[in-house]
C-alpha positions as CSV (number, residue, x, y, z in Angstrom):
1,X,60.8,-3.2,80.7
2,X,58.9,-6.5,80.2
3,X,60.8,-9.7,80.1
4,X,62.4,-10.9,77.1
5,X,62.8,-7.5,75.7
6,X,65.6,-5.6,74.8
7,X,65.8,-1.4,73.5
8,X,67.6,-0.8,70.5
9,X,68.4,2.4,68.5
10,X,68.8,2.9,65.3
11,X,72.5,3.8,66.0
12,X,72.5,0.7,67.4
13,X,71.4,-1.6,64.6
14,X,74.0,0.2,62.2
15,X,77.1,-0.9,65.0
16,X,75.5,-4.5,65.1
17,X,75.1,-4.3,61.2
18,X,78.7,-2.6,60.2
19,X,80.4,-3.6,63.1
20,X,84.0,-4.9,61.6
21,X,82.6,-4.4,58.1
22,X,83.3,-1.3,57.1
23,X,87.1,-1.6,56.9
24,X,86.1,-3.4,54.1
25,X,85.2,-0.5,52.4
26,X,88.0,2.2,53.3
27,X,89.8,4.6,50.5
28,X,92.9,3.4,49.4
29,X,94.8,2.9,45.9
30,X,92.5,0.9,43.3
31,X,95.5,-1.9,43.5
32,X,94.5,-2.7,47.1
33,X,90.8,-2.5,46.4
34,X,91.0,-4.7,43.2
35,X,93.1,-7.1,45.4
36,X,90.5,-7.7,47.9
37,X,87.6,-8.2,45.6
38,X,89.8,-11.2,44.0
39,X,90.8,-12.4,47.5
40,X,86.8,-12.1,48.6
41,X,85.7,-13.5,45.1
42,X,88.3,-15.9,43.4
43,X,85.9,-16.8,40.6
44,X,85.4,-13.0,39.8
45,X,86.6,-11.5,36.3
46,X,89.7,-9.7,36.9
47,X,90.5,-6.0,35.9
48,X,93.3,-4.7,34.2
49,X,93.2,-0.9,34.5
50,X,95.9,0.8,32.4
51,X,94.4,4.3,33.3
52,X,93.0,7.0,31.5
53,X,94.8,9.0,28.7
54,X,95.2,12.6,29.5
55,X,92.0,14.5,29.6
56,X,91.8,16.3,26.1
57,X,90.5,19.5,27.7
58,X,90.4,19.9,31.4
59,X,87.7,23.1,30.5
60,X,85.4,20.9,29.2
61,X,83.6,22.0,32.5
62,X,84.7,25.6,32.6
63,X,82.8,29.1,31.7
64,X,85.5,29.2,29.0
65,X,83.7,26.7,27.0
66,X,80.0,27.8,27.9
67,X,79.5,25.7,31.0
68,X,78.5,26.6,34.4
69,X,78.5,24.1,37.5
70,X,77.3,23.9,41.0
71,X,78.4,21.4,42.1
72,X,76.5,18.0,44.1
73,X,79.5,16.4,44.8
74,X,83.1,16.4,43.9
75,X,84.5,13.6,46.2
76,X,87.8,15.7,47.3
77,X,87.2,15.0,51.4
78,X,87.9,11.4,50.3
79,X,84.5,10.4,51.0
80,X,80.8,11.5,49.3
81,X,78.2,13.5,51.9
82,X,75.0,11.5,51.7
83,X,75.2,8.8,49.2
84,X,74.6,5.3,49.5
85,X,75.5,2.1,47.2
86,X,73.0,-1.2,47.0
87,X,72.9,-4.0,44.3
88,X,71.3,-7.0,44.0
89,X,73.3,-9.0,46.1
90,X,72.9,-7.0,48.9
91,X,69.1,-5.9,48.7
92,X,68.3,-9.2,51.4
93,X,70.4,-7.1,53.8
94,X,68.5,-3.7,53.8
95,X,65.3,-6.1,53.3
96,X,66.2,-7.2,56.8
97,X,67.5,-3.7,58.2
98,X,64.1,-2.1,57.0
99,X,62.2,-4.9,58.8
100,X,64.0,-4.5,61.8
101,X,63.7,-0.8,61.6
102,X,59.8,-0.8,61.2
103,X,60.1,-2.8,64.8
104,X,62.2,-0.3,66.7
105,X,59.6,2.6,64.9
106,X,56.8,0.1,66.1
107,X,58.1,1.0,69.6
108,X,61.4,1.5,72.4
109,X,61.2,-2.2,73.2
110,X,62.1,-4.6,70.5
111,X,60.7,-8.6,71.4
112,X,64.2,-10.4,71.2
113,X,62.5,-12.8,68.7
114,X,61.8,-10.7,66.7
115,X,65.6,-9.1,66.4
116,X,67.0,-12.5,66.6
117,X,64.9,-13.2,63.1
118,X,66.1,-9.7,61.2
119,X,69.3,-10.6,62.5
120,X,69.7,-13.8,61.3
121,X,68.0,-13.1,57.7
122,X,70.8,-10.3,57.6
123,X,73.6,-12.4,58.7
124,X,72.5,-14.9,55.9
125,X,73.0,-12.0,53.1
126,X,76.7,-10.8,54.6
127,X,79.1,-12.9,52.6
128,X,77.3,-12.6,49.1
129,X,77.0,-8.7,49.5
130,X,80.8,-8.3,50.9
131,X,81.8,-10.3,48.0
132,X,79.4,-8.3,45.2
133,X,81.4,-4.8,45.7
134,X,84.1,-2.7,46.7
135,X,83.7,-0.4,48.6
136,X,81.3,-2.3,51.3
137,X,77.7,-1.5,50.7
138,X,77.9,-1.3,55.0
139,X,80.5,1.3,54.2
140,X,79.1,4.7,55.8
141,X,79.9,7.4,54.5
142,X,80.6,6.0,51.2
143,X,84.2,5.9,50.5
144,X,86.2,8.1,47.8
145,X,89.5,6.2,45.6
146,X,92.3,8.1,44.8
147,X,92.9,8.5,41.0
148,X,96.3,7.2,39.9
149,X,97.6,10.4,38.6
150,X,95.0,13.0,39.4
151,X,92.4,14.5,36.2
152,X,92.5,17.7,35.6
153,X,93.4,18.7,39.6
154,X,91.0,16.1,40.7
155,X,92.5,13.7,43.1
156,X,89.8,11.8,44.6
157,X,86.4,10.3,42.9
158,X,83.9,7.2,43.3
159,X,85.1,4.3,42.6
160,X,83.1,0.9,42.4
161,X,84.4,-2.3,41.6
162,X,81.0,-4.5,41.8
163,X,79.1,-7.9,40.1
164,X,78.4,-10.3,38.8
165,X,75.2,-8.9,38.9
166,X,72.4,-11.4,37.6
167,X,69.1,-9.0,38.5
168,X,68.6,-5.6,38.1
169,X,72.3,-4.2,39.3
170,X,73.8,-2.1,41.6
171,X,73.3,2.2,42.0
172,X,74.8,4.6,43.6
173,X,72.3,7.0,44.9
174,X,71.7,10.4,46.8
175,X,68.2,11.6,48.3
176,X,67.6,15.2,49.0
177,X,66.3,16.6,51.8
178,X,64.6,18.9,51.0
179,X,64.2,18.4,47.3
180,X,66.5,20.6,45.0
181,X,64.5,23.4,42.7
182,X,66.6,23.3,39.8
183,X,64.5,25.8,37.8
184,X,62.7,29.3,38.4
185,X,60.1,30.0,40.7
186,X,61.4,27.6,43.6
187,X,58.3,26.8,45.9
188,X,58.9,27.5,50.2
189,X,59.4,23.8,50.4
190,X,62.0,23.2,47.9
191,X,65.5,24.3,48.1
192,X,66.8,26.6,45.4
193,X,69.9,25.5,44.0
194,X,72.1,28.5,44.0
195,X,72.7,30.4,40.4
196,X,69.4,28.6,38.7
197,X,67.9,27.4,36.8
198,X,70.2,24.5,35.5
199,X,69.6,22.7,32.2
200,X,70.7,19.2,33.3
201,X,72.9,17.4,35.1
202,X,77.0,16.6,34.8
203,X,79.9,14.3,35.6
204,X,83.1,13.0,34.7
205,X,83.3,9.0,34.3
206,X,84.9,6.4,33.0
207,X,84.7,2.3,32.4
208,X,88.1,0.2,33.0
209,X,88.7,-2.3,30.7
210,X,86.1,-5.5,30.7
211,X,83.8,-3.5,32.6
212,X,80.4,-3.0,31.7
213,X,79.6,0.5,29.8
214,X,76.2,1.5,29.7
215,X,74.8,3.4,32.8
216,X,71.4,5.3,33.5
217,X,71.3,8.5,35.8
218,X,67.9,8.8,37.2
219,X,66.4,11.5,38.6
220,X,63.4,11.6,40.9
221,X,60.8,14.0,41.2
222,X,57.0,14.3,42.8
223,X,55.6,12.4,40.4
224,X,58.1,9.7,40.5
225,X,59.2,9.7,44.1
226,X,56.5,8.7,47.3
227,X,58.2,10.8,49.5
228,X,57.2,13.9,48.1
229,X,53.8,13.2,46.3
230,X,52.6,15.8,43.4
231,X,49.2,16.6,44.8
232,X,47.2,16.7,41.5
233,X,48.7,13.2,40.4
234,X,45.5,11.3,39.5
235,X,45.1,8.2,40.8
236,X,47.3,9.1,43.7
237,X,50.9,8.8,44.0
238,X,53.2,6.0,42.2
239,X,53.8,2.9,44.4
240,X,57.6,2.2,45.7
241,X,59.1,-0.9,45.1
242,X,57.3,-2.1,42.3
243,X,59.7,-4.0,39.9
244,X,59.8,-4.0,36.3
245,X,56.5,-6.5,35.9
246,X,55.5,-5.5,32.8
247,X,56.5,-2.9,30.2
248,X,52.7,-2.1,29.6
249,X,51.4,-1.6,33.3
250,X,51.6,1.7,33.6
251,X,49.2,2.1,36.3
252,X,51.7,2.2,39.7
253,X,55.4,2.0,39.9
254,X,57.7,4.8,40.7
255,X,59.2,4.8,37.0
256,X,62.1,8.0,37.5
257,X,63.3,10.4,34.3
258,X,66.2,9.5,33.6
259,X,68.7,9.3,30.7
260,X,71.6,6.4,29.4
261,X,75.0,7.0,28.8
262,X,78.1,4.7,27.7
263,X,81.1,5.0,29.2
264,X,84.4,5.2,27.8
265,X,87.8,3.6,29.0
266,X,89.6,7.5,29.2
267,X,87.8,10.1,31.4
268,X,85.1,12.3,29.6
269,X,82.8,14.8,30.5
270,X,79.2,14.0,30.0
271,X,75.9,16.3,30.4
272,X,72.6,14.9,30.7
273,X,69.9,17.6,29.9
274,X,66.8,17.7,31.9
275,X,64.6,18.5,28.5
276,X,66.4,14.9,26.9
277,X,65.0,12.3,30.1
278,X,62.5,10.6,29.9
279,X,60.7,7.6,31.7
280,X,62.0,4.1,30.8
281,X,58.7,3.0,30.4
282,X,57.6,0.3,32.5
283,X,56.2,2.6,35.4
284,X,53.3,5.2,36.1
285,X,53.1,7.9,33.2
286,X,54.3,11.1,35.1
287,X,52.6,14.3,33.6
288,X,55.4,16.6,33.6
289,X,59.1,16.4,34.6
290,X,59.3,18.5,38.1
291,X,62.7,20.2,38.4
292,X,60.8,22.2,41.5
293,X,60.9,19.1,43.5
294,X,64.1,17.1,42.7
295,X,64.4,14.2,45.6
296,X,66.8,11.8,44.3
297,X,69.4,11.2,42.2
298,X,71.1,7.6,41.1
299,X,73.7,6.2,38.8
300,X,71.8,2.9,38.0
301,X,74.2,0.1,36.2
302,X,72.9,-3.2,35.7
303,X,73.7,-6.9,35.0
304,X,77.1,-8.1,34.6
305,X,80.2,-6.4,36.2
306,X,81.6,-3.4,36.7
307,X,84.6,-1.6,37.3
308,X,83.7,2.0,37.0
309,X,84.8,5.5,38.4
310,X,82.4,9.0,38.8
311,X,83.2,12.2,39.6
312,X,82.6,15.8,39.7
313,X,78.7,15.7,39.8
314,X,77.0,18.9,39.3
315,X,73.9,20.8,38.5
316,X,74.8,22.5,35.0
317,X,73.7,25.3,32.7
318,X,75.1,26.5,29.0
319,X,75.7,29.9,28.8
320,X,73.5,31.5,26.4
321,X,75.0,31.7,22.7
């Protein structure tokens, strides 16, 4: 090992990055969550949550009324498998996580100026990103709340107090590894989600109170996701990263299907049909919608602040009438 050197690990980073951060994100009742957000963030709105009214069908979900489900994630082991939260405030910090990351890729030993310098420019990001949400963005696996109550035998379900966001938001997002093939025909490299082909995609939400209401789900695809190119694009693949720069370049950024939705303050059932998304614009025109290669799939919401809970998100189909 040469002088002034020092060998990290990616498991490594995430201890130095988390390290006595992550309790800030734990389950708990939405009382003790609130709580802290206002400790963190005096200046923060406060929320008021009286809870939902009952559920006016619990089988708004079922076979009984035409629905089938496969489910993606239902948040009952407290916690969600493979999802991950960011906003605005806390971008700087995976900004500096990626660069250090790209240095540990570069090679086993890591120049310590080099570390010092992501670590600092993460350090500088810590306090605003603590303060912009609940549960921790550092928070791995992303934590589950408990619903006061329970819906319809649910007990558990994501839960994000978050803002004030002044950019482009926060998201809650999953990739898939391999992508999912929600349709017929699945390809060797895609994997076939069970009891296709799905029309669309389902959840149960709702908005407390004072929170903002209207929330995108986007799904990505080959043609809208770097990771798994569509060969015959023309032009080559979209280009990650690429803000919203102008609504009439349509020439590189990975601009995902996707469709809106506006919460309500009770719990409701939504579905979000494949055959209804469409691109919000302001990225590269995708030929076709690929439901062979699904890679991604995030809750986008956006300026302002938030106080919203998800759950029971599925893959669904109508049964045919």
């Amino acid at each position: 090992m040469t002088s002034g050197a020092s060998v990290l690990t990616r498991g490594a980073l995430w201890l130095l990055v988390g390290y006595g951060l992550v309790a800030c994100g734990g389950s708990g009742d939405a009382s003790n969550r609130r709580s802290g957000m206002q400790t963190a963030v005096a200046a923060r709105p406060s929320f008021v949550d009286p809870g939902s009214l009952p559920v006016y069908s619990c089988d708004e979900d079922q076979p009984s009324k035409g629905i089938t489900t496969y489910s993606i994630d239902d948040w009952e082991a407290g916690a969600g498998a493979g999802w991950y939260t960011n906003n605005d405030k806390c971008e700087p910090c995976q900004d500096a996580v990626n660069a250090i990351n790209y240095t540990i890729d570069a090679g086993t030993e890591v120049a310590s100026a080099g570390l010092d310098a992501g670590l600092r420019q993460r350090a500088a990001c810590v306090d605003a990103c603590l303060a912009a949400q609940v549960p921790s963005y550092f928070a791995k696996p992303v934590p589950a709340d408990k619903i006061a109550d329970g819906r319809c035998g649910s007990k558990y379900a994501f839960h994000v107090i978050s803002g004030p966001f002044t950019k482009w938001g926060g998201q809650l997002g999953q990739n898939f590894f391999p992508p999912k093939c929600a349709t017929n025909d699945c390809p060797s490299e895609s994997e076939a989600v069970p009891g296709g082909p799905y029309d669309g995609i389902s959840f149960w939400a709702r908005a407390v109170p004072g929170s903002g209401t209207g929330m995108r789900l986007q799904v990505g695809e080959s043609h809208t996701d770097v990771k798994y190119p569509y060969v015959g694009d023309a032009g080559g693949p979209c280009v990650d990263n690429v803000g919203i720069q102008n609504p009439n370049d349509t020439t590189g950024g990975c601009d995902s299907f996707g469709s809106f939705v506006t919460l309500n303050t009770d719990w409701h059932f939504y579905v979000l049909p494949f055959g209804e998304m469409r691109q919000a614009g302001w990225g590269k025109r995708a030929p076709f919608f690929d439901l062979r290669h699904i890679s991604n799939l995030t809750f986008f919401y956006a300026q302002g602040v938030w106080d919203v809970w998800i759950d029971d998100i599925s893959f669904y189909k109508r049964s045919a009438q």
